[in-house]
C-alpha positions in Angstrom: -42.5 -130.9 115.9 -45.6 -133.7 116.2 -49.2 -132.3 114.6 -50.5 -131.8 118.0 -47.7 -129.2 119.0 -47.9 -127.7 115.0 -51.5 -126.9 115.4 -50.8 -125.2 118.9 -47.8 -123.0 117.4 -49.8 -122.3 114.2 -53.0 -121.3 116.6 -50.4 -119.3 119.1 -48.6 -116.9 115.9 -52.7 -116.6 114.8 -53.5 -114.7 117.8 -50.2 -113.0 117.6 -52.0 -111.2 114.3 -55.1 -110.0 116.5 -55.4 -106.1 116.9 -52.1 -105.8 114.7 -51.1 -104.4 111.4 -51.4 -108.1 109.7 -55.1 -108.1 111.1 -55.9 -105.2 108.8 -54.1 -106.0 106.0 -55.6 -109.3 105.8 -53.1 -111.4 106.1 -53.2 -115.1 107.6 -50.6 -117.4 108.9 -51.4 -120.8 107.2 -48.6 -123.4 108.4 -45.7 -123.2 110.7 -42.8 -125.5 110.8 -39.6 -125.6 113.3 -38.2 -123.5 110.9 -40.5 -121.6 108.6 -43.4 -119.2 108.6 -46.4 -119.5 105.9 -49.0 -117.3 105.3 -51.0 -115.1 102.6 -52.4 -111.7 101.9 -54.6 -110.5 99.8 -54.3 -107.8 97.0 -57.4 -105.7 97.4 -57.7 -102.0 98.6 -55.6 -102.0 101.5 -52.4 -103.3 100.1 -52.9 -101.4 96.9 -50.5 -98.2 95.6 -52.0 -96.1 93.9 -51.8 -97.2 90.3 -53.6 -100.6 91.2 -50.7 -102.8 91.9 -49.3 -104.7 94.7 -47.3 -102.2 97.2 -43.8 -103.2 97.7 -44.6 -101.8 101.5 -47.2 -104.5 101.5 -44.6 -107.1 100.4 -42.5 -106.1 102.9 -45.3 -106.0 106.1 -46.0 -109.5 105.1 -42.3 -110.9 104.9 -41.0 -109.1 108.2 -43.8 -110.2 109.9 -43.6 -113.7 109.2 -39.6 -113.7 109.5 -39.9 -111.9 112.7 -42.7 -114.6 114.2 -40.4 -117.4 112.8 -37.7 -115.9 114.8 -40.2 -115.5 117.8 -40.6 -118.9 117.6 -36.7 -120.3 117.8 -36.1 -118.2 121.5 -37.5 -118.3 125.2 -40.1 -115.7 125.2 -39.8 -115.3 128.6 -36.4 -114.5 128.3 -35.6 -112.7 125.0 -37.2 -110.9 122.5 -36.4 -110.8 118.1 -36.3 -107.1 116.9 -35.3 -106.1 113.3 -32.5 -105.3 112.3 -32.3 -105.2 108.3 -34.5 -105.9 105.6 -34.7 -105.9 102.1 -36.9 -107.0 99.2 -36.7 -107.5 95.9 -39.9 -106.6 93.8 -39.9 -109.0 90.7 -43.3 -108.9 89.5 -46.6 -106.7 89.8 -49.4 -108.3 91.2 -53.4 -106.4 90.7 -55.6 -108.8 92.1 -55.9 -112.0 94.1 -53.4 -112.9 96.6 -49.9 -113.7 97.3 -48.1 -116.6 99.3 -44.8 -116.3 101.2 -42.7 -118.7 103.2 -40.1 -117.2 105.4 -37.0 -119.7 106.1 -34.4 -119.5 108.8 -31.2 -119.2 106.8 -29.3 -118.6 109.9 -30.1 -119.3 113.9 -27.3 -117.9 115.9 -27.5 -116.8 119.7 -27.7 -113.4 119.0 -28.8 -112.7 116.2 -31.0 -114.8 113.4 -31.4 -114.4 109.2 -34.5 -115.1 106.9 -35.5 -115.4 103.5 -38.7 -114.5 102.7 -40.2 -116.0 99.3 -43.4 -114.6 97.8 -45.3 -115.8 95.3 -49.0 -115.2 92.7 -51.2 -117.5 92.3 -49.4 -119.4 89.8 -46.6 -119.7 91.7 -44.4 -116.8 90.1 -42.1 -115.2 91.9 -43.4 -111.7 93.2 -41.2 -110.8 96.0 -37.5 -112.1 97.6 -36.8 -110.1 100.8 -33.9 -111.8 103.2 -34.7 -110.1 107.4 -31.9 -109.7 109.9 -33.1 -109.9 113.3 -30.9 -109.8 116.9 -32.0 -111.9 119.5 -32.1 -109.7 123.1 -32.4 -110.2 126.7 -35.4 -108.9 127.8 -35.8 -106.4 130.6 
């Protein structure tokens, strides 16, 4: 993908976040690549549990949503969509404050249906979360 194409994907899966769940969690998309999804989220408030530390629901918003745009991104739009199929994560570490970074990476891109890992990561760089997405690939209506 040249830098000129990049920055329109990257600025396309942004407005993809508008009015959405990731919108209010704060999270941002911060690279895309032909086969991989960045982004971050903060831990504040809103993605909080109640005892102050990261929420494993959080953790999960933020790696199906950037699994399920890097799946967006491998298909037609005009002719297919990407729904979910599976997902599950792996909560290593706590996180309280600050915010977390996560890759998602196409482990598998078949016709109908696609897998992802999703890695997540503190602020040093420790591993927080592991979640792996299975998503089928459909004909629109």
């Amino acid at each position: 993908m040249s830098t000129h194409e990049n920055y329109n994907t990257l600025e396309q899966v942004k407005q993809w976040c508008k009015n959405t769940m990731m919108e209010y969690l704060g999270i941002e998309i911060t690279e895309v690549g032909d086969d991989y999804v960045c982004g971050k989220m903060p831990v504040d408030h809103r993605t909080h549990q109640p005892m102050g530390l990261l929420h494993g629901g959080a953790s999960v918003v933020l790696a199906e949503s950037l699994a399920s745009m890097g799946a967006a991104l491998q298909v037609d739009l005009t002719k297919k969509a990407c729904v979910g199929l599976e997902i599950n994560a792996n909560h290593i570490r706590g996180v309280r404050e600050g915010w977390v970074y996560a890759k998602a990476t196409a482990i598998h891109n078949g016709r109908s249906t696609q897998v992802w890992e999703t890695k997540i990561t503190n602020e040093a760089g420790d591993m927080v979360c592991i979640s792996r997405m299975t998503v089928a690939v459909i004909d629109k209506i």
